[in-house]
N, C-alpha and C positions, 0 to 999 in steps of 0.2 A: 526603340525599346523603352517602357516605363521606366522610371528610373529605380523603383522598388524591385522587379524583375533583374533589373543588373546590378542592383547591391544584393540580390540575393547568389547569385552567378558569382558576385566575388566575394562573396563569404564563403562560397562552397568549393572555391578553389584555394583559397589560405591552406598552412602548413596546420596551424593552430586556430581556434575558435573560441570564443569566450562565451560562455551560455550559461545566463539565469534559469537553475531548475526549481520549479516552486510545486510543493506537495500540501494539500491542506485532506486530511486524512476523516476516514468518520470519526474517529473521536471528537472532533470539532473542537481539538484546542487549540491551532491556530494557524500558521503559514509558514512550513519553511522554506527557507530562499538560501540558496547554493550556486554561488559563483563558479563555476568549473573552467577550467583552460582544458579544452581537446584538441588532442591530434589526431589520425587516422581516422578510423573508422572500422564496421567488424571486426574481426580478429584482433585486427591491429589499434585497436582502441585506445588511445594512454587518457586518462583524467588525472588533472592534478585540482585538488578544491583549496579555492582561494580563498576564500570568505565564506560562511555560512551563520545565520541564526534562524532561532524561531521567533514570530511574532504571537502574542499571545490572542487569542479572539477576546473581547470584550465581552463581559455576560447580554449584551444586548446585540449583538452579531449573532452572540450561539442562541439566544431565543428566536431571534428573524430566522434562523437556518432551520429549527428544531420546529417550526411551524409548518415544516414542509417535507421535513428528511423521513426516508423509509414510511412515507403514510400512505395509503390507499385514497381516503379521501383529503382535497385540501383546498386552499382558496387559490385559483388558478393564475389569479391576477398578481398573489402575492408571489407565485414562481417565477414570474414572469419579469417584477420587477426587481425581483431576487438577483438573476440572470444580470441585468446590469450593474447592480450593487455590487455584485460581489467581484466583479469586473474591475469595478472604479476602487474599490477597497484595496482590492490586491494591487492595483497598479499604484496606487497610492504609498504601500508598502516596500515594494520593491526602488521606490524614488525616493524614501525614507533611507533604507540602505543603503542607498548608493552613493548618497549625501553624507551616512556613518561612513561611509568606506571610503570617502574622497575617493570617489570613480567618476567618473562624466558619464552620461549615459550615449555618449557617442563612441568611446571604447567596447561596450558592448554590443557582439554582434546580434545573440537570438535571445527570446525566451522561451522555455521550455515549460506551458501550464496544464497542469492538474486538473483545474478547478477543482469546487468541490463536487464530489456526491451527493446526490439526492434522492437518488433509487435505482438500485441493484437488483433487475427482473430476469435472471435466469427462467429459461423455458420449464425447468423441470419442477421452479418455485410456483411460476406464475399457472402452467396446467392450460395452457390455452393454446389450443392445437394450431390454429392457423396465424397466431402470431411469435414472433424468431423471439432467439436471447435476445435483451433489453439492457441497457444502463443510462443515467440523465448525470452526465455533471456541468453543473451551472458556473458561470466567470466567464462574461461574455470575452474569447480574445480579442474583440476589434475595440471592443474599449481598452484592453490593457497593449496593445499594440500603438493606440494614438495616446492616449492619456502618456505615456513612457516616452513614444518617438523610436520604441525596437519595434522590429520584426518579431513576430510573437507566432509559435504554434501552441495549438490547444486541441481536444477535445480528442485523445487520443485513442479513444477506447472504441469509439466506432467504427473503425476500419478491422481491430479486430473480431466486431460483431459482426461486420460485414463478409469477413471472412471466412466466417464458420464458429467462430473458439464465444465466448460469453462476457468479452471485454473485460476480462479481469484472469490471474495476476500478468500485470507483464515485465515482471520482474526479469523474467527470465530471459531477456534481450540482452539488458544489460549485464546482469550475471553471468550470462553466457561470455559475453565478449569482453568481460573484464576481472571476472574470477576464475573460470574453469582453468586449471592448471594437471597436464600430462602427468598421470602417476600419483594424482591425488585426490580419491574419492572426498566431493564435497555435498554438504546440502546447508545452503545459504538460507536460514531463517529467521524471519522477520516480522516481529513481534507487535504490531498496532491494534487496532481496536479489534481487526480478526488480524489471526494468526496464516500465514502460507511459507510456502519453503520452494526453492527451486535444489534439483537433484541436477548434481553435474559430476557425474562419472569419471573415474580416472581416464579414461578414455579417451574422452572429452569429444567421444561419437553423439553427435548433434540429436541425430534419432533416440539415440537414448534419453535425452534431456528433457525434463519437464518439468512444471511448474503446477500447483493445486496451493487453493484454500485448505486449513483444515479443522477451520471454527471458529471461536472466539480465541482472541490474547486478551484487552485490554477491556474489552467493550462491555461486555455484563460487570465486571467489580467497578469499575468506574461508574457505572449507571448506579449502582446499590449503594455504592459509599457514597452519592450523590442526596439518594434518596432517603441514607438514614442521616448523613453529616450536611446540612445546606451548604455550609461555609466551604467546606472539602471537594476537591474534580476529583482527585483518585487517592490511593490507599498507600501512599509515601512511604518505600521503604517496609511497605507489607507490613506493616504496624496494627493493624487493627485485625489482618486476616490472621497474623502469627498470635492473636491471644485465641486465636477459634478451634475447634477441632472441627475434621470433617465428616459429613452427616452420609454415610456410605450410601444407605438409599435413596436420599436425595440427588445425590451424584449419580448412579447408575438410572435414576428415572432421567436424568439431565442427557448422560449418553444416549438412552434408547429414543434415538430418533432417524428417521431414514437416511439424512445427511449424512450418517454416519456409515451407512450401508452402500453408499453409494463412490460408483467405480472414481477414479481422477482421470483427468483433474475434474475440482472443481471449486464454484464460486461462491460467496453468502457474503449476506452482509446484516444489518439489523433487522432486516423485512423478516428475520425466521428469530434472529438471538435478540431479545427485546425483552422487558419486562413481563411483556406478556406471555411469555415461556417460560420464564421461571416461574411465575406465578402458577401456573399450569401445574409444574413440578411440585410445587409447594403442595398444591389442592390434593396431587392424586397422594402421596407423600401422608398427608395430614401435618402438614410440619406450618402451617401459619403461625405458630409462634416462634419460630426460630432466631437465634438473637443474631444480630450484626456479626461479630466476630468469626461465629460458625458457619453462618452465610456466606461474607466475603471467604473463606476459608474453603470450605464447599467450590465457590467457584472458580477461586483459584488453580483448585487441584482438577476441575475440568477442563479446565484451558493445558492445564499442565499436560492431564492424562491423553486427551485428544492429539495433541500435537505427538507428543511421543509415539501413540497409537498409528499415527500415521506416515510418522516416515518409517517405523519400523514396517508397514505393512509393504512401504514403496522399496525398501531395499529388502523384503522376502523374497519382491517379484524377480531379482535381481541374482548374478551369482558370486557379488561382492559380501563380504560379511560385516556385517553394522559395527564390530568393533574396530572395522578401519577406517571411520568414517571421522572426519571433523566438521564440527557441527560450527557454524560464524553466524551469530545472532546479532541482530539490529532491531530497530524500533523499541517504542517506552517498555516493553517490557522487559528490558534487559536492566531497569532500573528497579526490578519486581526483585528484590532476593528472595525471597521463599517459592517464587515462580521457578527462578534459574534454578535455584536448591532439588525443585524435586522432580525435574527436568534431566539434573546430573546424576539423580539418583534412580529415573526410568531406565537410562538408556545411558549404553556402556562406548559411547563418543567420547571424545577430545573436544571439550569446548572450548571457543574460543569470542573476542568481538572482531566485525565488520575492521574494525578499528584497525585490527592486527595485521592486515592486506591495504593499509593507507587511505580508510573512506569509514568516518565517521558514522558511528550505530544509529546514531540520530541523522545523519543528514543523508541517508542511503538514499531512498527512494525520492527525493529532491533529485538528485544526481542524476538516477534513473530514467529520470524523463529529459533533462538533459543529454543524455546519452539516446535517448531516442530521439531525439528533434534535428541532432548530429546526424544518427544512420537516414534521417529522410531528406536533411539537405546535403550531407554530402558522403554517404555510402550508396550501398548498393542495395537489393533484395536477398538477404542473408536466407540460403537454403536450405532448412531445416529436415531435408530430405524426405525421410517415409514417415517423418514423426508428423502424424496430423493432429497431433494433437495443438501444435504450436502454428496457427499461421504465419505464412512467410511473405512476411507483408513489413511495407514501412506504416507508420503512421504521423496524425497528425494533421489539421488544419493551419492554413498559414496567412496570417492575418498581416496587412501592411498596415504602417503606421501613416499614411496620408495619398 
């Protein structure tokens, strides 16, 4: 038997697992990497997170990356060299860690990689009949498997395009098998550059459970306050959006978009919320002079209003009522106060953070894909029954390290 084949045979029979989960999100602000110790698996899933930070990207990584992310056209060769770049980056990062954390990387069984995103092709974006849902995330695993010396799964989103679903959120795995709690209507949302939410029913009936996109979180005020502040990535403490009022037509030309008409789940990413939509906004609008403050302000309360709009529309369908609902936020947006602020004042929830359940707002979706790299090496094909909307699929490629 190769020898990589039987350390993977005995990792998948341990009590416990120790999996690096690494998330590099479209914001592009940089790497996070989350130690996890697991046990079981499905249902029976425990995570304890040992160690986690974020690495910051360097402004010369995020322009290598932004030369290629959500574009239609691009330099094909620069993707390509991208692909291993970001591979040796990332592994570089995670050897970085492990060296803070005085860990040996022989104590570590898996990693669990993200890569990054480079284009999110939903079918209903892209309009092209004879070709499926699409996604590219680049970080080659066979470099970050050797360069490390782990066992590395990546590229996780393809199996469930393969599937049927649009590879993306798949939050809802982990969520499922480490949140949903009997007797306690949940919707797990999670706040990055777009906004999604996983709905986990008191019930905790699988069929019921889903998972959508529901627009932007982070991603347009980050872009804007990029655009009017150089020095500035995002709007710290809602600082600049809390001196703005909001520009009500602007906003409602911002919502009228078919995105928002359309059933769940579903996926986006920059390829539709880009500058070039707001600017859109701005024109029909007449508002090209509009200042920063009202701007970022403006977009804020889009992000706000979207997301409210949509899970009150996911618990209409429902015969739960939204005031029994607690609502567990994670990602940067939960560092937004005037986000949270009018988020608590949409919508008549219980809010709470990721935090409050023993898994960190920031290191959620690190986790997460740890949590998936667990269910493919050593769970089973979790049955999501008649909900098609959730393929019931493992995922993941599985890269040796020599």
């Amino acid at each position: 038997m190769n020898k990589n084949i039987s350390a993977l045979y005995t990792i998948a029979q341990k009590e416990t697992r120790k999996i690096i989960g690494l998330m590099s999100g479209t914001s592009l602000d940089g790497l996070d990497i989350a130690l996890c110790k697991i046990s079981g698996a499905g249902e029976n899933t425990a995570v304890t997170l040992l160690e986690f930070e974020t690495i910051d990207y360097s402004e010369e990584i995020k322009t290598e990356i932004r030369k290629v992310f959500a574009k239609q056209t691009i330099d094909f060769q620069h993707l390509v060299l991208l692909n291993e770049w970001i591979g040796i980056l990332h592994a570089e990062m995670i050897t970085d860690s492990l060296k803070k954390w005085n860990i040996p990387a022989s104590e570590i069984d898996l990693i669990a990689s993200h890569g990054q995103t480079v284009l999110h092709a939903p079918k209903f974006l892209h309009k092209q009949e004879k070709f499926p849902n699409a996604t590219l995330q680049i970080g080659d695993g066979d470099h970050i498997a050797v360069k490390t010396g782990i066992i590395t799964l990546s590229d996780f989103r393809q199996k469930h395009v393969a599937a049927g679903g649009e590879g993306a959120p798949l939050a809802v795995y982990g969520d499922y098998f480490l949140f949903g709690k009997k007797g306690e209507n949940r919707i797990m949302l999670n706040m990055g550059g777009i906004a999604n939410f996983t709905y986990l029913p008191a019930s905790l009936n699988s069929a019921e459970t889903f998972v959508t996109d529901t627009g932007t979180g982070n991603t347009l005020i980050d872009l804007f306050v990029k655009h009017y502040f150089s020095e500035k990535s995002y709007d710290k403490d809602a600082e600049i959006a809390s001196k703005g009022t909001v520009n009500q037509l602007l906003l409602e030309t911002l919502k009228d978009h078919d995105f928002f008409r359309k059933g769940f789940p579903k996926t986006i990413g920059q390829e539709l919320f880009n500058a070039a939509f707001v600017q859109s906004a701005l024109v029909k609008t007449n508002l090209t002079e509009i200042s920063a403050p009202d701007l970022l302000a403006t977009l804020t309360r889009f992000s706000a209003e979207t997301i409210a709009e949509a899970i009150r529309f996911a618990v209409n369908n429902t015969t739960a009522k939204i005031e029994d609902f607690k609502i567990y936020m994670s990602g940067g947006g939960i560092h937004n106060p005037l986000l949270v602020s009018w988020l608590k004042e949409l919508l008549p929830c219980s809010f709470h953070k990721t935090d409050d359940l023993g898994v960190s707002g920031d290191a959620k979706e690190a986790v997460l894909f740890a949590i998936l790299a667990n269910e493919t090496v050593a769970g089973g094909t979790f049955n999501f029954g008649a909900n098609k909307k959730i393929p019931s699929v493992t995922m993941g490629k599985i890269s040796m390290p020599d």
